[in-house]
C-alpha positions in Angstrom: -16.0 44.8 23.3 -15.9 47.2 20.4 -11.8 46.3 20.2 -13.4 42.4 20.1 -15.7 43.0 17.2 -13.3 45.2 15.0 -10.8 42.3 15.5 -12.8 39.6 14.1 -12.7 40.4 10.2 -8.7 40.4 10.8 -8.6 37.0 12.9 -11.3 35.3 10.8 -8.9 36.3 7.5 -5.8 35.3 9.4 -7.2 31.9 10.4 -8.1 31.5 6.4 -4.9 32.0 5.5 -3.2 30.0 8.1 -5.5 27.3 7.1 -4.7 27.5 3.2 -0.4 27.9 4.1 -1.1 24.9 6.6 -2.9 22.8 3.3 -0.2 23.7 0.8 2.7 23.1 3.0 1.1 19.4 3.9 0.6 18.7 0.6 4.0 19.5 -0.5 5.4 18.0 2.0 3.0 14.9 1.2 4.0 15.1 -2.6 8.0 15.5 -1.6 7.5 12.5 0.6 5.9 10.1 -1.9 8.4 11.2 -4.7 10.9 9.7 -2.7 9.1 6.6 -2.0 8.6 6.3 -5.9 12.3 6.8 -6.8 13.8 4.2 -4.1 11.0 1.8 -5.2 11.5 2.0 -9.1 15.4 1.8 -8.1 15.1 -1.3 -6.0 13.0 -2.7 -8.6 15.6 -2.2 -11.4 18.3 -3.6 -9.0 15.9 -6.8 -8.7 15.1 -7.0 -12.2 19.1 -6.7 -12.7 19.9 -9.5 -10.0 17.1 -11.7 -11.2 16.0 -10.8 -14.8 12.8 -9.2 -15.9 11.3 -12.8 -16.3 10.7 -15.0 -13.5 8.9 -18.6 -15.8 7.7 -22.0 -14.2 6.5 -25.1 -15.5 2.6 -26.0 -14.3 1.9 -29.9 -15.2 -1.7 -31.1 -14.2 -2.1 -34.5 -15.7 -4.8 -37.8 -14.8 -3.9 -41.0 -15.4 -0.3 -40.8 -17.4 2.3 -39.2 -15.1 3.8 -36.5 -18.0 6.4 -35.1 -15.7 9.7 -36.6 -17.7 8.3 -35.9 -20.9 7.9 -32.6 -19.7 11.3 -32.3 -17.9 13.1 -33.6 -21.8 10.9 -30.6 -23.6 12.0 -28.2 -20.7 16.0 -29.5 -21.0 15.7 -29.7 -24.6 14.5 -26.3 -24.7 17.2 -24.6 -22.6 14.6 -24.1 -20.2 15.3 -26.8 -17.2 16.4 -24.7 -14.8 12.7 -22.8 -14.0 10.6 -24.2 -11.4 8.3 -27.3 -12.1 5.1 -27.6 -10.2 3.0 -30.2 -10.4 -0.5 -32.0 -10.1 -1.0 -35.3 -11.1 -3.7 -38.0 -10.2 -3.4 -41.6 -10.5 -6.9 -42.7 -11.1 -9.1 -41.3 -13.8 -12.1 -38.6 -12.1 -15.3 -40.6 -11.1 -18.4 -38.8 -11.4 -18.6 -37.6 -8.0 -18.1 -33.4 -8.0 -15.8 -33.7 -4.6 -13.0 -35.3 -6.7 -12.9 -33.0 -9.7 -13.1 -30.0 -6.7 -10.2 -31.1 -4.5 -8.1 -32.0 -8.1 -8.9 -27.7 -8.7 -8.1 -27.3 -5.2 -5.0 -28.9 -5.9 -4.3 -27.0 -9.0 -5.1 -23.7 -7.2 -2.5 -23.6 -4.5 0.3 -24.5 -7.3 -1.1 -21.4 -9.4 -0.7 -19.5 -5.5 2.9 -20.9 -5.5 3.5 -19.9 -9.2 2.3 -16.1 -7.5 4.0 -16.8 -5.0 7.3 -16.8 -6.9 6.7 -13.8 -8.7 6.4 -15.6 -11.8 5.7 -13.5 -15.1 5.1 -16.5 -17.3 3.9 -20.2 -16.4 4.6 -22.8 -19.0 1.3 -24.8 -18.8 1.6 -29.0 -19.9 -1.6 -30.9 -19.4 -2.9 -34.3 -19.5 -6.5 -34.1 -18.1 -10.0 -34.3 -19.3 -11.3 -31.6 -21.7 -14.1 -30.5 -19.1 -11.0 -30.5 -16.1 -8.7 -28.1 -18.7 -11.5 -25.9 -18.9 -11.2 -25.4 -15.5 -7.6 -25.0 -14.8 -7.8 -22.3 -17.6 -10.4 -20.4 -16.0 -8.5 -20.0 -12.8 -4.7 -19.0 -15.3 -7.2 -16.3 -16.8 -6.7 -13.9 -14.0 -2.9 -14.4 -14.6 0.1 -15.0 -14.8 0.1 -15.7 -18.5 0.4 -18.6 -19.4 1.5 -20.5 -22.5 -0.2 -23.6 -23.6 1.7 -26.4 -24.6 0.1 -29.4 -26.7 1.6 -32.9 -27.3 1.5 -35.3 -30.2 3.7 -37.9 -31.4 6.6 -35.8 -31.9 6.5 -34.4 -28.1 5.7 -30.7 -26.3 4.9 -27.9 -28.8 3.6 -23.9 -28.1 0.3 -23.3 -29.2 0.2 -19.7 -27.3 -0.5 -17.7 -25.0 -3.6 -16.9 -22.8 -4.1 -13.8 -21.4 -7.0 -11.4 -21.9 -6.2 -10.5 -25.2 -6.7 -13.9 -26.5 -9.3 -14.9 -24.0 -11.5 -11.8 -24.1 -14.0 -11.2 -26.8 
């Protein structure tokens, strides 16, 4: 019993130790582990960046009324840009003032912004030919990105007025 009792001081410190070597070597180990992670990821994101460029762009068009899809497809081909995705929401008759139509319109909207994500895409092009109160809503559901740059039309055609993303959005 005595033996038992003038062992403990030594096992209790041993157990410390082994507990503080069994920590650092986890965590090493951990950090090691999760180095390597990092470096094949940041390589395989260089390769795909190589592959496929830095910049993945699409086209959005949400129009009422006038189908803009050709006029859009002659700014995009005149602009070197034809080659990028075009998604699209357009509705033949103007809204009515029932809620449900203006909702299942933003539904609409909202699964091409999922397919724009989808994609990968880094920038949308954004063309629109909708109500003021409907363009307010598209734009609150780009706000949360990709960015998007606004196009606006007159006479002459398709024009950049900028970009929205927080900076420009945010007060």
């Amino acid at each position: 019993m005595d033996q038992l009792l003038s062992d403990l001081p030594i096992k209790a410190v041993i157990t410390v130790i082994t507990a503080i070597l069994s920590f650092v070597t986890y965590n090493a180990c951990r950090l090691y582990w999760l180095r390597l992670v990092r470096r094949r990821l940041i390589r395989q994101a260089a390769e795909y960046a190589r592959r496929h460029g830095n910049r993945v762009e699409v086209a959005l068009v949400a129009s009422v009324g006038t189908d803009i899809e050709e006029t859009v497809k002659n700014y995009l081909r005149a602009t070197g840009c034809d080659n990028i995705p075009l998604l699209k929401v357009h509705r033949e008759d103007p809204f009515p003032r029932d809620e449900a139509a203006w909702i299942s319109y933003l539904d609409q909207f909202k699964d091409e912004v999922r397919k724009a994500r989808e994609l990968a895409a880094t920038r949308v092009y954004m063309f629109t030919n909708v109500p003021i109160a409907m363009a307010l809503l598209l734009g609150a559901v780009l706000r949360n990105g990709p960015e998007a740059l606004i196009h606006h039309y007159d006479n002459r055609g398709y024009f950049p007025i900028g970009p929205m993303v927080t900076e420009t959005v945010v007060l």
